[in-house]
Structure formats: structure tokens, C-alpha cells
C-alpha positions as CSV (number, residue, x, y, z in Angstrom):
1,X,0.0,0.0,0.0
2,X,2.9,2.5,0.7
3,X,6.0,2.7,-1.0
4,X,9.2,1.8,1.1
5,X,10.3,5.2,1.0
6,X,7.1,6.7,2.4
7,X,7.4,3.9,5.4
8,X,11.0,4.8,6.3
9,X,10.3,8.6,6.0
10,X,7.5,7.9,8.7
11,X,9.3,5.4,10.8
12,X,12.3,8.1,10.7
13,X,9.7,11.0,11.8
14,X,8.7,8.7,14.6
15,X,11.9,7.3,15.9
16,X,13.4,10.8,15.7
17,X,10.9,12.8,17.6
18,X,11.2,9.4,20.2
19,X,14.9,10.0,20.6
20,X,14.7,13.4,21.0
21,X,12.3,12.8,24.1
22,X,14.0,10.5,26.0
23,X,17.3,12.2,25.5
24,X,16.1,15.6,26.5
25,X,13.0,15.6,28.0
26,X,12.6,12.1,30.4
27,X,16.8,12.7,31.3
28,X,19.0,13.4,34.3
29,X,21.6,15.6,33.1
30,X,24.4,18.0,34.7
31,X,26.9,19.9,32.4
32,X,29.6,16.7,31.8
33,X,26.5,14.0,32.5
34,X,23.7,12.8,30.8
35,X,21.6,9.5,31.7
36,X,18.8,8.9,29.4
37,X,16.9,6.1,27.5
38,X,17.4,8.0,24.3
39,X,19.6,4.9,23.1
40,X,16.2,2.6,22.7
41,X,14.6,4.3,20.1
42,X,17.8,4.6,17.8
43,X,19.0,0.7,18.3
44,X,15.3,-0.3,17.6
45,X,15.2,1.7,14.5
46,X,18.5,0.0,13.8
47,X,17.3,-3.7,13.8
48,X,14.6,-2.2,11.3
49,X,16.3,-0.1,8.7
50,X,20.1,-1.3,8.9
51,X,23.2,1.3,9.9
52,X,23.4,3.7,7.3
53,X,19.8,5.0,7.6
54,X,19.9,5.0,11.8
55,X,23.6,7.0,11.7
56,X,21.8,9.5,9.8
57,X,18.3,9.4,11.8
58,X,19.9,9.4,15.1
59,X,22.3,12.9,14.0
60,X,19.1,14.3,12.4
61,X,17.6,14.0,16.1
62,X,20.6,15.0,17.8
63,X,20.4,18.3,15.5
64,X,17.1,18.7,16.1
65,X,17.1,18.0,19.8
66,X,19.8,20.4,20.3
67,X,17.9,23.3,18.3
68,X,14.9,22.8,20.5
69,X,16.3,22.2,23.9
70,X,19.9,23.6,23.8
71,X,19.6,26.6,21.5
72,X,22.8,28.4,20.3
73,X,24.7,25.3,21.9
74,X,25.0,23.2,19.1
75,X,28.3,21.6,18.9
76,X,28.8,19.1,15.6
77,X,30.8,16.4,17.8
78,X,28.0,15.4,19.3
79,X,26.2,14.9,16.2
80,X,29.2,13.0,15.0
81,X,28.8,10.9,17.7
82,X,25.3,9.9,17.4
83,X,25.8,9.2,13.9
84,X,28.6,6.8,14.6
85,X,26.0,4.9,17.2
86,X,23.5,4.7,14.9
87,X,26.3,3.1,12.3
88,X,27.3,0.6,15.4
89,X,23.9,-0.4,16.4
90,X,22.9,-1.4,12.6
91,X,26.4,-3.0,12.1
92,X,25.4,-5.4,15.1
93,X,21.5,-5.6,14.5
94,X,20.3,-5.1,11.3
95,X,19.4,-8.9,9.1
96,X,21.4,-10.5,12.5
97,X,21.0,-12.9,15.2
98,X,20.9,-10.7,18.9
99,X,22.2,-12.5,21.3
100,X,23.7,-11.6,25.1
101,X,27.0,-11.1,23.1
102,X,25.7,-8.8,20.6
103,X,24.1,-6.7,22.8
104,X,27.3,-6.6,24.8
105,X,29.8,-5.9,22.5
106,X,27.7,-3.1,20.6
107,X,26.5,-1.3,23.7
108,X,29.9,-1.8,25.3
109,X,31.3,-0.1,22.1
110,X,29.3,2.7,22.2
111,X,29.8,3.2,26.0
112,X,33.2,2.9,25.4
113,X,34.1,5.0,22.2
114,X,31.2,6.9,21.9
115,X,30.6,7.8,25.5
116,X,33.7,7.9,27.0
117,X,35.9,8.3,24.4
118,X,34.6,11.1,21.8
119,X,31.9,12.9,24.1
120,X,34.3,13.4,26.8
121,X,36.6,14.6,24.6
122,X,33.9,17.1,22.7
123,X,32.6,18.4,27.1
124,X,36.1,18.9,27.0
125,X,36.6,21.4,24.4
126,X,33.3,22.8,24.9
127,X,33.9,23.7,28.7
128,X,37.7,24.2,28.8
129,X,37.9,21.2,30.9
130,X,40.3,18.3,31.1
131,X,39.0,15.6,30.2
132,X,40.6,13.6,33.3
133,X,38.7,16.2,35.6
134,X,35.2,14.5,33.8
135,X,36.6,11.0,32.9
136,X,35.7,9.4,36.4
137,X,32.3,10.5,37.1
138,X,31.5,9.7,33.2
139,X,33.1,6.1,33.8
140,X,31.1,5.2,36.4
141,X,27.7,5.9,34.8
142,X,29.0,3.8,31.7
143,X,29.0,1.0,34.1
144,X,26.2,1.4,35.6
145,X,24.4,2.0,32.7
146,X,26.0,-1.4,30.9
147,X,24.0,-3.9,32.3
148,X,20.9,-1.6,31.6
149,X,21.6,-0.9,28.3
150,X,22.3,-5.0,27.5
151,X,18.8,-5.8,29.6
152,X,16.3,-3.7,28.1
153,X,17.6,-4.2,24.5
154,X,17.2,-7.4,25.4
155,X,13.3,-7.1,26.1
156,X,12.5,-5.3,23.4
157,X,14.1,-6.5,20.9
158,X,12.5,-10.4,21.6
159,X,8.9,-9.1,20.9
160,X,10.1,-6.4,18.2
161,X,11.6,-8.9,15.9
162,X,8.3,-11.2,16.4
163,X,5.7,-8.7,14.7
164,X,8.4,-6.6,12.3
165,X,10.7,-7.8,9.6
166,X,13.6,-5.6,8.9
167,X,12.5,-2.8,6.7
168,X,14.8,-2.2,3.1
């Protein structure tokens, strides 16, 4: 009834405005911190429409969540950044078998590269900071937020991958 392109343009609209939400709106965040479930929406959308088109709907949302809740602090790391997590989340979901180990090794990527890795080192240009004065407090909620991550993929992606094919 509707063309693939009509269904990823409204799946996109959809997952995007999702992201944006739990990222900005249903978040704890300080100026180096951020806990959110804003990860959900774009790894879902990656076991649906494969890495290319999640890197580029997860740094359409992170343009468009900074416009609306952080105006005139738009920095393009942080886009970069989202971007590569969407690539990393379709690398290790999209057409595969999710298992523990998959979930592990993507989310542990992203915790670790993403995360720790580029973010800290974008808060740290941003702010004038050293990035060893924001490394610890950053390092701790990656592990805590680990085993999260890993368990509630986990749930949704079991009933997900019942009802929905991946989309082309």
C-alpha cells in the first residue's frame, strides 16, 4: 500500500521525535552528564532499517534536539557521535541474530568509544575542561548504565523482531 520510502520517511519521523524525548525531555543531566533512554529508540530503529539510515536518523535528532532544547549550543561532535552509534547499532543488529554477546559488544562499544571516548573529549573542548577532571564521574555511569543498556535491548528487541521484519 505504501511505497518503502514513504514507510522509512515515517518510521524516521517517529523514531526521531522518540529520541529526542527521552534524551532531552525524560533525562538526568548535569553539564559533563547525561543518563537517558534516548539509546532505545535509535538501536530499535537500527534492527529495522540497517546502519546507514539509523547513523543518519539518530544525528538528524541530535540536531534537532539540540535546536529545540539547547539553542545556540550546538556543537557538531555530538552529532558525529550519534551518527557513529547509529552506524554501530545497525552493524550489530540489522538482518542478525541478537544474542547476550551482541548486545554486549555493541552497547559496550558505544559506552566505550562513543561515551567515554569522543563525548568526553567534545565536554572537554566545549567547557575548557580536562577531560581527566570529567573521565571518572562519566566512567562510572558507563558501568552502571551497561547492564541496563544489555537488559532492556534485550526485552525489546524479543517481541520487536516477532511482529516486524527488517524494513529495506
Amino acid at each position: 500500500m505504501f511505497s518503502s520510502k514513504t514507510k522509512t520517511v515515517v518510521f524516521s519521523g517517529v523514531f526521531i521525535a522518540l529520541t529526542v524525548i527521552l534524551t532531552h525531555v525524560f533525562a538526568i543531566q548535569t553539564p559533563f552528564l547525561r543518563i537517558s533512554f534516548g539509546f532505545l529508540p535509535i538501536a530499535v530503529f537500527a534492527m529495522l532499517f540497517g546502519p546507514w539510515k539509523t547513523g543518519l536518523m539518530a544525528a538528524i535528532a541530535d540536531i534537532l534536539g539540540g535546536m529545540i532544547f539547547s539553542p545556540g549550543l550546538f556543537f557538531p561532535g555530538f552529532t558525529l557521535s550519534a551518527f557513529l552509534a547509529g552506524i554501530i547499532y545497525g552493524y550489530f543488529f540489522y538482518k542478525k541474530k541478537i544474542s547476550i554477546k551482541t548486545l554486549f559488544i555493541a552497547s559496550s562499544l558505544i559506552l566505550l568509544f562513543i561515551d567515554l571516548g569522543l563525548n568526553t573529549i567534545w565536554l572537554s573542548m566545549l567547557y575548557n575542561k580536562a577531560a581527566e577532571a570529567i573521565i571518572v564521574s562519566r566512567t562510572i555511569k558507563s558501568l552502571l548504565m551497561l547492564p541496563i543498556h544489555i537488559f532492556l535491548l534485550y526485552m525489546v528487541h524479543k517481541p520487536l523482531l516477532l511482529y516486524y521484519k527488517p524494513l529495506k
